[in-house]
N, C-alpha and C positions, 0 to 999 in steps of 0.2 A: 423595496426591502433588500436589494441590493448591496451587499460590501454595511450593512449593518447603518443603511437611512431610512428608517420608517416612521410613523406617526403615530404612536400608541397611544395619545389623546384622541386622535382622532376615531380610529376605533374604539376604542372606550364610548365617546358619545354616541358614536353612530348605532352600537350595540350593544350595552352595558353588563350583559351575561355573555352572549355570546363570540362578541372581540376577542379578548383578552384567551377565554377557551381556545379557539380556533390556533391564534394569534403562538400562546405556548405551544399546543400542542403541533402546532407547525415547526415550530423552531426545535422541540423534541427528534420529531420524527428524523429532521432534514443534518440536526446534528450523530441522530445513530447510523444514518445513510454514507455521512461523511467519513467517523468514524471504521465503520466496515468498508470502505472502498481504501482508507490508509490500511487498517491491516490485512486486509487483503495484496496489498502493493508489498508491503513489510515480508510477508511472508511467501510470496511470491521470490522476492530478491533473498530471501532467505532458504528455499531451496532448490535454487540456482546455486547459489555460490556450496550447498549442501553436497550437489551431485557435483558441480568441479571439483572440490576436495578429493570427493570417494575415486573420481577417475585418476587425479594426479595420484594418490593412493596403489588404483588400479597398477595403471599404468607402468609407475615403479618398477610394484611388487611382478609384474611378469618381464621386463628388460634390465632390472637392475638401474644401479645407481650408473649406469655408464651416461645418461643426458640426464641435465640441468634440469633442476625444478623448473625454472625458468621458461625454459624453453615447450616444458609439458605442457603448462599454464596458456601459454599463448595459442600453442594446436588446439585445444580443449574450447578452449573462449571462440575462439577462430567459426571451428569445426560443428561442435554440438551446441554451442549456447548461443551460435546467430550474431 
């Protein structure tokens, strides 16, 4: 079942109710699994780049505009987000 090679006549024969059952409801489950582990990923990377913002934010607003966005962004990345 692999990269989408299977034999669904073959199941079919071998079990004529219960193949096909099994068969869907496999491919069900294994696609809501996939799906929750992308948005889990998705939103992960989304509140990462959440709390960099609110520090370059931070940051700023307690040293003023005297250093570069630039430069905040790199400490930040660096420092807390690993």
């Amino acid at each position: 079942m692999a990269l989408g090679a299977f034999d669904f006549d073959a199941m079919v024969q071998a079990q004529p109710l219960l193949g096909p059952a099994f068969f869907f409801s496999f491919i069900c489950v294994v696609s809501i699994g996939l799906l929750g582990m992308f948005l889990t990923i998705i939103d992960t990377a989304f509140a990462q780049v959440r709390i960099s913002e609110f520090l370059v934010w931070w940051i700023k607003a307690q040293i003023g505009p005297r250093l570069e966005v630039d430069y905040i962004r790199i400490f930040i990345s660096s420092t807390f987000l690993g």
